[in-house]
Structure formats: structure tokens, C-alpha cells
C-alpha positions in Angstrom: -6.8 2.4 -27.7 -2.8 1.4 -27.9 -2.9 0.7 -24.3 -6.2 -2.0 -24.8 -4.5 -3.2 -28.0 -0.9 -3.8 -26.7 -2.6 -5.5 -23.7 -5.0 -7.8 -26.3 -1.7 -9.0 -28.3 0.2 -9.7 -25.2 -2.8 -11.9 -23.9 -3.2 -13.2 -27.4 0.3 -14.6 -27.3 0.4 -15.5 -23.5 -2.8 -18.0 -25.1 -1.1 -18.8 -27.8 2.1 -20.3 -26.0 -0.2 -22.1 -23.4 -1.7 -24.2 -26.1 1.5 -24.8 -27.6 3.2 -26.0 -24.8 0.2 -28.1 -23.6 0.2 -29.7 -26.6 3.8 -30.7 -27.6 4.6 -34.4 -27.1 6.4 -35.1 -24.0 9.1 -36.5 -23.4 7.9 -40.3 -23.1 6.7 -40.1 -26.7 10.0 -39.3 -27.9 12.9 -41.6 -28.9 16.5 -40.8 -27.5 19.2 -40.4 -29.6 20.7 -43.4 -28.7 17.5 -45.7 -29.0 17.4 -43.9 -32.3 20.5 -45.4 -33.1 20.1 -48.9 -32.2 16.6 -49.1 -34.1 18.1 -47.5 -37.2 20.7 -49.9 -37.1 18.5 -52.8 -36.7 16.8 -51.8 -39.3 19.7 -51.8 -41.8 20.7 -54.9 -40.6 17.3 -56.7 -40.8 16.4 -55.2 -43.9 20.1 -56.8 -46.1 19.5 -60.1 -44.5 15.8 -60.0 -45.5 16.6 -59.4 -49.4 19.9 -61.2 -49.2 19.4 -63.7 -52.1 23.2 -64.5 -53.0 23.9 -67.7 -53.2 26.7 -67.6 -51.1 25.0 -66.0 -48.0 21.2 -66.6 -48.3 21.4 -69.3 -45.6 23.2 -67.8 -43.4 21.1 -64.4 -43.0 18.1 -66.3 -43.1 19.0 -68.2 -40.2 20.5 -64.9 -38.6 16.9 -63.7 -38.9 15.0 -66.8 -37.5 17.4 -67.1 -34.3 19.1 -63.8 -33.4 15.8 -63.1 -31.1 15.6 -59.6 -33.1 11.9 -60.5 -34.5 9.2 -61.1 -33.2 7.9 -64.5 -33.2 4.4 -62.6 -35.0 6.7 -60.5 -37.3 8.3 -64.3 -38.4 5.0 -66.3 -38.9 4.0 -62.9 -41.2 7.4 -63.2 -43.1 6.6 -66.9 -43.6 3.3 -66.2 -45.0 4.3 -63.3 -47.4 7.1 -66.1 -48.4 10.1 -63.4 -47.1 11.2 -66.2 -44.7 11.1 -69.9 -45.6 8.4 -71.9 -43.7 10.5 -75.2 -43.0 14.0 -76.1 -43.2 13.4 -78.0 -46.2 12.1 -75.1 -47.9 15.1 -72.9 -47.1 17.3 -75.8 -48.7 15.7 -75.5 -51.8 15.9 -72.3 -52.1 19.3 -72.0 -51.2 19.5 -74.9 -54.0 17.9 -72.8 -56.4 20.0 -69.5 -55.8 23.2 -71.7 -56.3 21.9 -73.1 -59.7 21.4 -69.7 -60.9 24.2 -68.2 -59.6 22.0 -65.3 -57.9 24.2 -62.8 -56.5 22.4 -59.8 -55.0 23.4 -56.5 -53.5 21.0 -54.2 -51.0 21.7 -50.4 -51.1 20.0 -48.5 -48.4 19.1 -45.1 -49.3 17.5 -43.6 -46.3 16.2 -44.8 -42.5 14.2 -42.3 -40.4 12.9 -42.8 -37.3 8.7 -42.2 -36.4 7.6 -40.8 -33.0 5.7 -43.8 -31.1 2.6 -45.0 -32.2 -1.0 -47.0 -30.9 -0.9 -47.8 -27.4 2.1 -50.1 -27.3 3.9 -47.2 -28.2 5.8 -49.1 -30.9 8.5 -47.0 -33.1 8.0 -47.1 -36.8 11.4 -47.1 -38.8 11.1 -46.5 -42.5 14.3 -47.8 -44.5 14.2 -47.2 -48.4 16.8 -48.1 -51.0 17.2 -50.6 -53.6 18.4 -54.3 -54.1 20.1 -55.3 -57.1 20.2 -58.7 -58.5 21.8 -60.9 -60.9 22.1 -64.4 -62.2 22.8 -67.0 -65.0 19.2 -66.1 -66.6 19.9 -61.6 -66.8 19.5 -58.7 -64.1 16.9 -57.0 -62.2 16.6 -53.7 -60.0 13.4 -53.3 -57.6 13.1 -49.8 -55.0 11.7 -51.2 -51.3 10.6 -49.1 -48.6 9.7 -51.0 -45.8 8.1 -49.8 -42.1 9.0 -51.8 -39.4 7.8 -51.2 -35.9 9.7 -52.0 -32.7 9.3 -52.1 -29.2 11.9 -52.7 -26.7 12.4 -56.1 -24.3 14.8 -56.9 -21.9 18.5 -58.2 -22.6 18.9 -61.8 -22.1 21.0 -62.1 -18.7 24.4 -64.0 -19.6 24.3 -63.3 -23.5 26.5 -60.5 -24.0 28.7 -61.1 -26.9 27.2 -64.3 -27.9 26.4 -65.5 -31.3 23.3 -67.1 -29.4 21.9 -63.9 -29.6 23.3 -60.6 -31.2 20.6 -58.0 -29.1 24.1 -57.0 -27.1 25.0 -54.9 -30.3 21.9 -53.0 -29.6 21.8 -52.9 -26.0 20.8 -49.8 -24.0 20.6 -49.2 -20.4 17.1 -48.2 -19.3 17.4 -45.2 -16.9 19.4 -45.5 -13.9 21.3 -48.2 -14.2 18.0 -50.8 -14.5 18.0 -53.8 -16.6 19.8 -53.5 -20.4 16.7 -53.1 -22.7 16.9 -54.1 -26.6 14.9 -53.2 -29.6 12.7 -55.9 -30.8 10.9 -56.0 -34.3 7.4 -56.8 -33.8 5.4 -55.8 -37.1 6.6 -54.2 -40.9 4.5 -53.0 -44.0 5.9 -53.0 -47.5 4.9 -49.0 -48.0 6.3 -49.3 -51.1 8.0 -52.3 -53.8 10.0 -55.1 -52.2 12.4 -56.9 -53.9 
């Protein structure tokens, strides 16, 4: 009976580790550590331009956002329509004009940014980034939590750009395996999981 039994567990576990290791993601499903990186990063940076509302730099990140090539030209038309980006230049300078007669001055703290395993058939990466931006003005103070999920996707580097403000994707640059074309991440969708300020 031990014989049968130690026989049974043995083939129980030889099973066991056969399923495991048949289903584990492999390797194409997962993000390198420097990928990981360069999304986070992204992120961070994305997330303080997109909820910069100082008066002194709201311009500025906003148009960071609508040329740097970092988004999406879908991720900007959906910015547009949940008002996060202007829609016209026009718009943007009365905003700007609007900041400035309040005085707004606001600060983003980023709590946390994880990266997601690779998701839907595109195999875009979600990045979460939580924290909180802090604003104040002429008319009192305010304090709102965000978590925001953006999901990226990778194109290739613009040839002849590398340290150009034309396009800032050579901060984020990675070479795709064996020495192939620089790849950078690209932003093509985001949910508000949670309050945005």
C-alpha cells in the first residue's frame, strides 16, 4: 500500500507541475524591466501635465501633451471630449485666461504606478497611477484622489529625432531585440478607475 501510495503522490505532483507550467504566461505576455520603466515613467509624466492647472504652466503641458507624439491621436479626440484637453486653440487661451484671473496654482502628488500584464489582442499594457492633485486659487482650496488606467502600446522611434523637443519619445526609447529599430511607448486609451481632478 506505501509503495502504490508513494507512486500516486509522485504522479499527482508530476500532473500538478505539468498544468502549472502549461499554464503560466510566457514570456511575450510579459513586460521587461526596462519597458516597465519607460511606461511607468510616461505615465507620471502624462498624468502632471494632464492635471496641471497652474497658471503659470497650464499652457505649456497642454501643448506638451498635444505634440510630444506620446498619445494617441484616439486617446486626444477622447481627452477633448471629456474636456481634459482643450478642443481649439481658442479654448486653451481662455482657459489659460481663466487660471491666471484666479491665480490657480495646483500641485500633482503621485502615490503609486504599477504596471498590468498585456491585455485584448493588441496586447496593450495597462498602467494604473494613483495620487492626488491639490489646488488653490483667489476663490479657496480643493483636494481630489485620481486613479487613472492608461493603456500603451509601443511604435517605432521617429528616425532623426533623438533629443529633439519636436518630439520627446527619445526619453523613452528602447531598443527592440537585437539591435532592430528603437521602439517607444505610445498611449492609446485611459479610464478614470477612480476621481479625477
Amino acid at each position: 500500500m506505501r509503495q502504490y501510495g508513494l507512486h500516486g503522490f509522485l504522479a499527482f505532483s508530476v500532473f500538478l507541475n505539468l498544468i502549472l507550467f502549461t499554464t503560466r504566461p510566457g514570456p511575450a505576455n510579459k513586460v521587461t524591466a526596462e519597458l516597465k520603466g519607460n511606461f511607468e515613467q510616461l505615465a507620471r509624466d502624462v498624468t502632471t501635465q494632464l492635471l496641471d492647472t497652474s497658471y503659470i504652466t497650464y499652457a505649456s503641458s497642454t501643448q506638451k501633451l498635444l505634440t510630444t507624439g506620446e498619445l494617441h491621436q484616439v486617446m486626444i479626440d477622447k481627452l477633448r471630449q471629456s474636456q481634459l484637453l482643450p478642443r481649439s486653440a481658442e479654448e486653451m487661451k481662455a482657459t489659460e485666461r481663466t487660471l491666471r484671473d484666479e491665480k490657480v496654482v495646483a500641485a500633482v502628488r503621485i502615490d503609486s504606478v504599477s504596471t498590468g500584464d498585456p491585455v485584448g489582442q493588441q496586447g496593450y499594457v495597462p498602467v494604473d497611477v494613483q495620487g492626488v492633485v491639490a489646488t488653490h486659487s483667489a476663490s479657496g482650496a480643493d483636494e481630489k484622489q485620481f486613479h487613472l488606467r492608461y493603456f500603451m502600446g509601443l511604435v517605432a522611434a521617429p528616425s532623426g529625432q533623438a533629443g529633439s523637443d519636436v518630439n520627446s519619445h527619445s526619453r523613452y526609447a528602447a531598443m527592440s531585440g537585437g539591435g532592430q529599430q528603437a521602439t517607444v511607448p505610445i498611449i492609446v486609451d485611459y479610464q478614470e478607475v477612480g476621481p479625477a481632478g
